[in-house]
C-alpha positions as CSV (number, residue, x, y, z in Angstrom):
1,X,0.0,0.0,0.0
2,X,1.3,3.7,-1.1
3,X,2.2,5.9,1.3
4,X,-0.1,8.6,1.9
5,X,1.3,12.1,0.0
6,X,2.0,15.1,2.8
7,X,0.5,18.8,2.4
8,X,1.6,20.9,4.8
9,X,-0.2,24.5,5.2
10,X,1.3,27.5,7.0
11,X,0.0,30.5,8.0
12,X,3.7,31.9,9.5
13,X,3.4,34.4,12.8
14,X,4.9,37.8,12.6
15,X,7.2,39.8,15.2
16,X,9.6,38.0,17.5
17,X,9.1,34.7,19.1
18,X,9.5,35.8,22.5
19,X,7.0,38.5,22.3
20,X,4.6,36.1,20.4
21,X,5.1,33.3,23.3
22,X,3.9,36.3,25.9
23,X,1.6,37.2,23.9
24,X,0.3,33.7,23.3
25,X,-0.2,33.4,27.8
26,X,-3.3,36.3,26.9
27,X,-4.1,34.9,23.3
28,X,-4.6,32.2,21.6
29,X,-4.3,33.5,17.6
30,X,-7.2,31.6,15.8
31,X,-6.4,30.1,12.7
32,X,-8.0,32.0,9.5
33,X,-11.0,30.6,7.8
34,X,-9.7,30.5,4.2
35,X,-6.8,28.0,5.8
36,X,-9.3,25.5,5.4
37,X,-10.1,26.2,1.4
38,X,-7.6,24.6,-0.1
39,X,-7.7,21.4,1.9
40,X,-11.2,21.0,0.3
41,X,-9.6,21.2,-3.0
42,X,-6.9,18.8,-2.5
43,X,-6.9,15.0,-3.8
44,X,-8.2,13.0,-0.8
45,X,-5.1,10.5,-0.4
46,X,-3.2,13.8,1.3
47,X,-2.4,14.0,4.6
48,X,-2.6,17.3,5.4
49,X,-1.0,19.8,8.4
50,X,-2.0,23.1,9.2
51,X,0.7,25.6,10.8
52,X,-1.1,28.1,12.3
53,X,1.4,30.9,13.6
54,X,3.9,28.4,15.1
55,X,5.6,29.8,17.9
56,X,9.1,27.8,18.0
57,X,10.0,25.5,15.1
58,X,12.4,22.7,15.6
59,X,14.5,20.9,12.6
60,X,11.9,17.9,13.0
61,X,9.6,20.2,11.8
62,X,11.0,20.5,8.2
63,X,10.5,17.3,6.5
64,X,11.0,16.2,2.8
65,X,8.8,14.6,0.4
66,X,6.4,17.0,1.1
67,X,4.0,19.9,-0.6
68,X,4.1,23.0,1.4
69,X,2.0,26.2,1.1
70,X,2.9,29.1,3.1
71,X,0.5,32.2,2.5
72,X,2.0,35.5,3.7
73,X,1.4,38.9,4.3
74,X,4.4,42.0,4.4
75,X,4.2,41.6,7.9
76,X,5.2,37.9,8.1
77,X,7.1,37.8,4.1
78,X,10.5,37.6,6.3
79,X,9.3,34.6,8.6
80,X,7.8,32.8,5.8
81,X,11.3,33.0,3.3
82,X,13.2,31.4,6.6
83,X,10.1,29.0,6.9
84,X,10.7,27.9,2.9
85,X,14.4,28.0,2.8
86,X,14.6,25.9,5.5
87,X,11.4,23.2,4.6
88,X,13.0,23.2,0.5
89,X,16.7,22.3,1.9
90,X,15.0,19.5,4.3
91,X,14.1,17.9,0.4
92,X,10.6,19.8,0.2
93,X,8.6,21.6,-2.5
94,X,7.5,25.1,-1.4
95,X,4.5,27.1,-2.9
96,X,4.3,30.7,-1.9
97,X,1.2,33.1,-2.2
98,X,-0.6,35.6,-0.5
99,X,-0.9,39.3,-0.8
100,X,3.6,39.3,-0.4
101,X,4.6,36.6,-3.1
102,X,1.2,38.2,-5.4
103,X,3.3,41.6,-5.6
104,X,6.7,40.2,-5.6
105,X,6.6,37.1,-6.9
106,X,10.6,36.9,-8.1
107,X,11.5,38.2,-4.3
108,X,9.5,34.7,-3.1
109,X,11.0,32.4,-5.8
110,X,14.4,33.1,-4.1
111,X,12.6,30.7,-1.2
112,X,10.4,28.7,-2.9
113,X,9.5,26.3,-6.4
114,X,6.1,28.3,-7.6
115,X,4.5,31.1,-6.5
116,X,0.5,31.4,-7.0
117,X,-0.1,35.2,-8.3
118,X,-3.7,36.0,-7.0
119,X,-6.6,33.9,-5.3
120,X,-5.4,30.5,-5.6
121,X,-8.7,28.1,-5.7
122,X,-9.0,28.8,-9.6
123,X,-5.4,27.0,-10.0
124,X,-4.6,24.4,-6.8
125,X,-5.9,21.5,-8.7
126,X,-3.8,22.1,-11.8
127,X,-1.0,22.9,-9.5
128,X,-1.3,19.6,-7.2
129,X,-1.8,17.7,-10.3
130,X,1.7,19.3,-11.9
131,X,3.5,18.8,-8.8
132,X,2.7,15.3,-8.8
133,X,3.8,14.7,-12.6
134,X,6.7,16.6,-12.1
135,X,5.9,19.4,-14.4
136,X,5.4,22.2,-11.9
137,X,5.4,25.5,-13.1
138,X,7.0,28.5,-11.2
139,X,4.2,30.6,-11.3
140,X,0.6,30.3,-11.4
141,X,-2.1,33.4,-12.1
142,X,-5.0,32.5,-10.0
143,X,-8.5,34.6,-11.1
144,X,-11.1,35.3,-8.8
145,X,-14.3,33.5,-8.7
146,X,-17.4,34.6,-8.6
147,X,-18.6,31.5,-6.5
148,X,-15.2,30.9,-4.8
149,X,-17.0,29.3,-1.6
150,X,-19.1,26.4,-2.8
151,X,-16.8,24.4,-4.0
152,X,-15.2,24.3,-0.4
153,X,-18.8,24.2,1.4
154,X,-19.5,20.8,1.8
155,X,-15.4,20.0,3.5
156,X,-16.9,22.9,5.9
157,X,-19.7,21.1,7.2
158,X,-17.5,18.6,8.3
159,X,-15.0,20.3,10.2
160,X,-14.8,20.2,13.8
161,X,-17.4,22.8,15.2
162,X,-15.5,24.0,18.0
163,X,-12.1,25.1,15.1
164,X,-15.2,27.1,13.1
165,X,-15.8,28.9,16.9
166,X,-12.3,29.5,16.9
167,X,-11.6,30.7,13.6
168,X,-14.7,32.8,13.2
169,X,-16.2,32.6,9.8
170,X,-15.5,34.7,6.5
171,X,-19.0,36.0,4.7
172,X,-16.9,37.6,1.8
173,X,-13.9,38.9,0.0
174,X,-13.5,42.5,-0.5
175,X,-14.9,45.8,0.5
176,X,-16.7,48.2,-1.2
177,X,-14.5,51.1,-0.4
178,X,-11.3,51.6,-2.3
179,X,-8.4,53.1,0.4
180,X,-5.5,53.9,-0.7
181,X,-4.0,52.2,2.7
182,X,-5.3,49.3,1.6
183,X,-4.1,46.2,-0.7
184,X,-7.2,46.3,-3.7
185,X,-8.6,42.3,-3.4
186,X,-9.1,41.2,-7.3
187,X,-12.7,40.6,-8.1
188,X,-14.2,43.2,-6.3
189,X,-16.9,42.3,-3.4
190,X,-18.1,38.9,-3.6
191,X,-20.2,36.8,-0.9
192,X,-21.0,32.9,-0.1
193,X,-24.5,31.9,-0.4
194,X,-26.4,33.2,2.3
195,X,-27.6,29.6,3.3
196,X,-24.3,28.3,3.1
197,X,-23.6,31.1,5.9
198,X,-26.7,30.3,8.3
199,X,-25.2,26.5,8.1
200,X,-21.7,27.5,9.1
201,X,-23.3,29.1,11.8
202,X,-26.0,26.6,13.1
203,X,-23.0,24.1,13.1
204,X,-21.3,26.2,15.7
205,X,-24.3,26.6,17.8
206,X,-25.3,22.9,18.0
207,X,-21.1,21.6,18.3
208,X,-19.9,24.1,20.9
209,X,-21.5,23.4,24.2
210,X,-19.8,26.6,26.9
211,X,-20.2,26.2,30.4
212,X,-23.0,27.6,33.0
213,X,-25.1,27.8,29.7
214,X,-23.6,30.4,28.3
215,X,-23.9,31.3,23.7
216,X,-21.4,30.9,21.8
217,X,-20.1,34.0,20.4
218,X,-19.9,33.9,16.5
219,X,-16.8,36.4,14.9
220,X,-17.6,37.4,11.1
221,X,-13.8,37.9,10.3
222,X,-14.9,40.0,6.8
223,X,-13.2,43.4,6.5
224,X,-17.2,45.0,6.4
225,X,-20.1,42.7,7.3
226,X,-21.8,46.3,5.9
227,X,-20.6,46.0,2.4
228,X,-23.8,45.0,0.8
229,X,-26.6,46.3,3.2
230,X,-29.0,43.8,1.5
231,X,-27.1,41.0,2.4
232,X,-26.0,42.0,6.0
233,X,-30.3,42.9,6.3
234,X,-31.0,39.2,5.2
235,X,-27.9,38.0,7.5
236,X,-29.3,39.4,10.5
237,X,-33.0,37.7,9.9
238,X,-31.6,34.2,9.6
239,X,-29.7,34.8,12.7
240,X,-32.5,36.3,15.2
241,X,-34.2,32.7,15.8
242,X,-30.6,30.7,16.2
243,X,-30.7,32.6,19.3
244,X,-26.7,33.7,19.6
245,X,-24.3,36.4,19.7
246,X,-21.7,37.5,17.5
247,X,-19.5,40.0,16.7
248,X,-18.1,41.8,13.6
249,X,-16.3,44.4,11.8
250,X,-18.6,47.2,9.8
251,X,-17.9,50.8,8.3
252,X,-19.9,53.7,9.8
253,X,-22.7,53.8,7.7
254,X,-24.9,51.6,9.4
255,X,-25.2,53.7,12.2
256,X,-28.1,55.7,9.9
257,X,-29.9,52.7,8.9
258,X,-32.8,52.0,11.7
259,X,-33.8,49.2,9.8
260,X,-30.1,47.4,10.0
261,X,-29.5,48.2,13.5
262,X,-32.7,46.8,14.9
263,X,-31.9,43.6,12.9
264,X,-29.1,43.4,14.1
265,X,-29.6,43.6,17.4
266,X,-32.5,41.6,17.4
267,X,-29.9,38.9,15.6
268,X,-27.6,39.0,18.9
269,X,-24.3,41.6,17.8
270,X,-23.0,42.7,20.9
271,X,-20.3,44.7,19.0
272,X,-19.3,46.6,16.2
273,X,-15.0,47.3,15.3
274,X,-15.2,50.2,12.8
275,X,-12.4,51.4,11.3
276,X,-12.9,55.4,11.3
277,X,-9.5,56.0,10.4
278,X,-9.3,59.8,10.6
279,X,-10.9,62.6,12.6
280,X,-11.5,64.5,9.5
281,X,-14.7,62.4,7.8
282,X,-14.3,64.3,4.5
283,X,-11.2,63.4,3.6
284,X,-12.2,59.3,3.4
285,X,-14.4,57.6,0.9
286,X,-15.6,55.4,3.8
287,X,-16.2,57.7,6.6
288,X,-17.3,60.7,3.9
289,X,-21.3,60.1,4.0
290,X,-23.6,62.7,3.8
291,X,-24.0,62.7,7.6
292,X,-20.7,62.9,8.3
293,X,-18.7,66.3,8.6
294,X,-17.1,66.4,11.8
295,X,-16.1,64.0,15.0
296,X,-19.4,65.4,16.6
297,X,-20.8,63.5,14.0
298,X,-18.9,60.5,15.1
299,X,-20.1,61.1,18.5
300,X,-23.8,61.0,17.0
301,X,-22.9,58.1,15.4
302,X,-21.5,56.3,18.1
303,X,-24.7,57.1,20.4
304,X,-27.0,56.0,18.2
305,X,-25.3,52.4,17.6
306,X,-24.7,52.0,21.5
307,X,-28.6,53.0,21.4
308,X,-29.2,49.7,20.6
309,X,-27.3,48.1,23.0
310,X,-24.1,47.5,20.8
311,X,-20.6,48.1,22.1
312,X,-18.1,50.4,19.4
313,X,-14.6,49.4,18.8
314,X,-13.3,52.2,17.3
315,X,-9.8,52.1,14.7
316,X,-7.8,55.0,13.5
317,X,-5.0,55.3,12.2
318,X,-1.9,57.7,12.8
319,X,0.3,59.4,10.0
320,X,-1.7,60.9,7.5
321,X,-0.1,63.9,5.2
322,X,-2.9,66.3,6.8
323,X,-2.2,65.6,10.0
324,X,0.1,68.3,12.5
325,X,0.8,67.9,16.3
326,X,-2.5,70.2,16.2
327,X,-4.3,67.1,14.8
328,X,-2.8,64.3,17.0
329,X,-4.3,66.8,20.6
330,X,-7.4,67.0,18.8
331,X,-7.7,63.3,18.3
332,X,-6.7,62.8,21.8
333,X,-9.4,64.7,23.2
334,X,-11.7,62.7,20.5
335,X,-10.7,59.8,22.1
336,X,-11.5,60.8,25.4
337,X,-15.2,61.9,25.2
338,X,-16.0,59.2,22.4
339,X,-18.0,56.9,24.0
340,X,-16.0,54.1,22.3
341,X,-15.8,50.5,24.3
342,X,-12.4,50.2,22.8
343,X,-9.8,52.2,21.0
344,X,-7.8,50.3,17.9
345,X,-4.8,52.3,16.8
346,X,-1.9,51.9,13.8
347,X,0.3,53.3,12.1
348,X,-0.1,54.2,8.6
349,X,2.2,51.4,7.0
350,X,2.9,52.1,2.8
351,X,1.8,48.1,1.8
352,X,3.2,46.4,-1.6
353,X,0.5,47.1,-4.6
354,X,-1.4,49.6,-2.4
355,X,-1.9,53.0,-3.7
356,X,-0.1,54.8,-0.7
357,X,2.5,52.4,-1.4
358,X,2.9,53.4,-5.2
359,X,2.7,57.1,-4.3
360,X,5.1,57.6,-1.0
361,X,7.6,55.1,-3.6
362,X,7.6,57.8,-6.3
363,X,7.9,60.2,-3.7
364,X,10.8,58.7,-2.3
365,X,9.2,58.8,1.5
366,X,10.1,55.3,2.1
367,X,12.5,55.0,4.2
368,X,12.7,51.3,4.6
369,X,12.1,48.0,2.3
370,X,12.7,45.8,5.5
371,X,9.5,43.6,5.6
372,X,9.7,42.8,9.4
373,X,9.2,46.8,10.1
374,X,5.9,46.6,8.3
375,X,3.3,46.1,11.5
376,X,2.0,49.2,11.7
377,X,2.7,48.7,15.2
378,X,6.1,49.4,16.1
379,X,7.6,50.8,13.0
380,X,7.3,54.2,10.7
381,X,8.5,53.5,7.6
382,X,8.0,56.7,5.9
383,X,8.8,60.2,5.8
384,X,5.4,61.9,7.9
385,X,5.1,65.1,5.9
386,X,4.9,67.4,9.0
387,X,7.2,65.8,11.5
388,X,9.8,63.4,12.1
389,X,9.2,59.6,12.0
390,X,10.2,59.9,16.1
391,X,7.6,62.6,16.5
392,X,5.2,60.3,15.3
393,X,6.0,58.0,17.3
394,X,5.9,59.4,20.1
395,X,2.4,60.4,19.5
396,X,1.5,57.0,18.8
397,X,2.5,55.7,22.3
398,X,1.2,59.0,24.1
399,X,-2.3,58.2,22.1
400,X,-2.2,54.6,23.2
401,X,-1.6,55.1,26.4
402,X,-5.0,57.6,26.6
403,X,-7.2,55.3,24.5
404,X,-6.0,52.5,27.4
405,X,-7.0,54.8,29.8
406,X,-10.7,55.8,28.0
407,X,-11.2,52.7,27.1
408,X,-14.3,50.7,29.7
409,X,-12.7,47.0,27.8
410,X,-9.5,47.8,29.4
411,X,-10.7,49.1,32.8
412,X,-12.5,45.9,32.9
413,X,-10.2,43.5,32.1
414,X,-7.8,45.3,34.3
415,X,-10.4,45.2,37.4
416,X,-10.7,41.2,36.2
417,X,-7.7,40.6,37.1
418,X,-6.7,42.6,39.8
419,X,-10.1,40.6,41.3
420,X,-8.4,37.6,40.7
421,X,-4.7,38.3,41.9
422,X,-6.6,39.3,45.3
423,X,-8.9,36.0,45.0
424,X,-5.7,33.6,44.7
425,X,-3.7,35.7,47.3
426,X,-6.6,35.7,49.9
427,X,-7.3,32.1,49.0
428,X,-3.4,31.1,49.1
429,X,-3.6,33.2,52.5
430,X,-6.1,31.1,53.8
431,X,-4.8,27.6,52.9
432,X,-1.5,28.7,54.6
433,X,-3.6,29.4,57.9
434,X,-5.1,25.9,58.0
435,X,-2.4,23.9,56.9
436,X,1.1,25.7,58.5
């Protein structure tokens, strides 16, 4: 009998490892839903592997024999290289692709055999097939489908309910806003079937059992469960009778639709992570609705959604060209009398084959290519047009340190523990008393 052929999938983890091991005591990083579409696509006498954001690899870890996919981002381009150099010398074949290899595909064939250029369901059978006749090509130009879910739908269904809870599940690809911040997805705004959607989700409720009774929290992980109001409308009835909660990401536009909000709430959201990006609503497509002018109009905004008994996470982002020391005080004090539930800030990061990214290059603003500084987190890698790449920040850390501090998610989870520091040390205290 043949031995079984190996795919191994990895989704590599960014920043250092002993920072991701700390980070890893507080959370546990879920793995992403579309790590499970191209096991549905692959010939059934695979084995197959998922790295999920391995912490510490050891050489066991890099076998031969094997097909390995490793999808990147900027972020985590300079983890996944080491990943591939070091799976391809162990005797393995190494495909590449994500947003990283998509843009730079001769960068990632310095690590790997073939890169896939684009989505990659339109290609993976033709590239399992070549890989297995020995005829692999080094690159492959995956086009987006339409209907890129179905043919994955039915592997879904028989995946382990509680992973689905963990990974949260993707309704789409896209967005229907264009920033320039942002890496374009090819095809434009596409979504599964809506019943294919409401099964994903009634297979979490009935597989995940929580304790004292509690629901299961579903995440949609899509950049804007808002995109297509329609959809999200329809989304929200089939969810009201499965009698759960769940949590998503949206733009600020739905804060002045009634009809969306009360469906929603009705369907169990408990919150909301909007990415307003600036204080100056004008100067974004996404923020830049009629009812929008001003960050009193945020604060409107905000009301009305917590109105309905749905928390805000708020997201904005530091560095634009309009943006003085002037700016950065008045976004403090925004911060301050928001009424947000949590604060989300970044730092505007130039990303391969966006349009900032194009223009700050012919501009000759950025001041690194070093992948590993592009985490919006801890890094500028640009020129800020107003101040120093220190000024900024600074700013950044001053800003973070007030949205902490205004923030009710982080007072409670600060009070959560402090309660249970005093529970162990009273309880420790106690034991000792008996016993010594």
């Amino acid at each position: 009998m043949a031995a079984k052929k190996k795919l191994i999938l990895i989704l590599p983890s960014t920043s250092h490892p002993v920072i991701r091991f700390t980070l890893s005591l507080f959370y546990n990083a879920p793995a992403t839903f579309s790590l499970f579409i191209l096991p549905a696509l692959t010939p059934e006498d695979y084995t197959i592997k998922i790295y999920n954001q391995k912490l510490f690899w050891s050489n066991k870890d890099f076998i031969g024999g094997s097909l390995v996919g490793i999808s990147c981002a900027t972020s985590n381009s300079y983890e996944a290289y080491k990943i591939a150099d070091r799976f391809r010398k162990a005797g393995s074949t190494v495909i590449m692709g994500g947003l990283h290899p998509s843009y730079f595909p001769q960068e990632a064939l310095q690590h790997c055999n073939s890169v896939v250029i684009g989505e990659a369901e339109s290609v993976w059978p033709d590239l399992v097939r070549d890989y297995e006749n020995k005829t692999l090509r080094q690159a492959y130009k995956g086009e987006p489908l339409a209907d890129y879910f179905s043919p994955s739908y039915n592997y879904f269904l028989k995946i382990n309910p509680r992973i689905l809870y963990k990974t949260g599940i993707l309704l789409s690809r896209g967005c229907k806003y264009h920033c320039d911040f942002c890496v374009p997805h090819s095809g434009g705004l596409r979504l599964i079937k809506l019943d294919q959607a409401l099964s994903l989700v009634k297979k979490v409720r009935d597989g995940v059992q929580l304790p004292f009774g509690l629901k299961p929290t579903i995440m949609f992980r899509d950049d804007n469960i808002f995109s297509s109001p329609e959809y999200a409308k329809r989304l929200f009835a089939g969810l009201s009778p499965l009698r759960l909660n769940w949590t998503g990401n949206s733009s600020i536009d739905i804060a002045f639709d009634d009809e969306a909000l009360k469906a929603a709430k009705a369907s169990g959201c408990k919150s909301l992570f909007i990415g307003f990006e600036t204080i100056y609503p004008q100067k974004l497509q996404k923020t830049s609705t009629g009812h929008m002018r001003s960050t009193d109009d945020y604060i409107k905004a905000i009301k009305k959604i917590r109105s309905y008994h749905i928390k805000v996470t708020g997201a904005f982002i530091l560095g634009f060209d309009y943006y003085t020391h002037k700016d950065y005080l008045r976004l403090m004090w925004f911060l301050i009398r928001s009424g947000l539930y949590s604060i989300s800030l970044t730092i505007l990061t130039p990303f391969p084959a966006s349009q900032l990214y194009e223009r700050l290059k012919h501009e000759n603003r950025i001041t690194t290519f070093d992948w590993r500084k592009y985490d919006s987190l801890h890094h500028v890698v640009f020129r800020p047009k107003h101040m120093c790449a220190l000024s900024l920040s600074l700013w950044f850390i001053a800003l973070r340190v007030v949205g902490l501090l205004a923030s009710p998610y982080f007072i409670i989870m600060e009070l959560q523990v402090l309660a249970e520091f005093y529970l162990a040390f009273y309880f420790t205290s106690f034991l000792k008393s008996r016993l010594f």
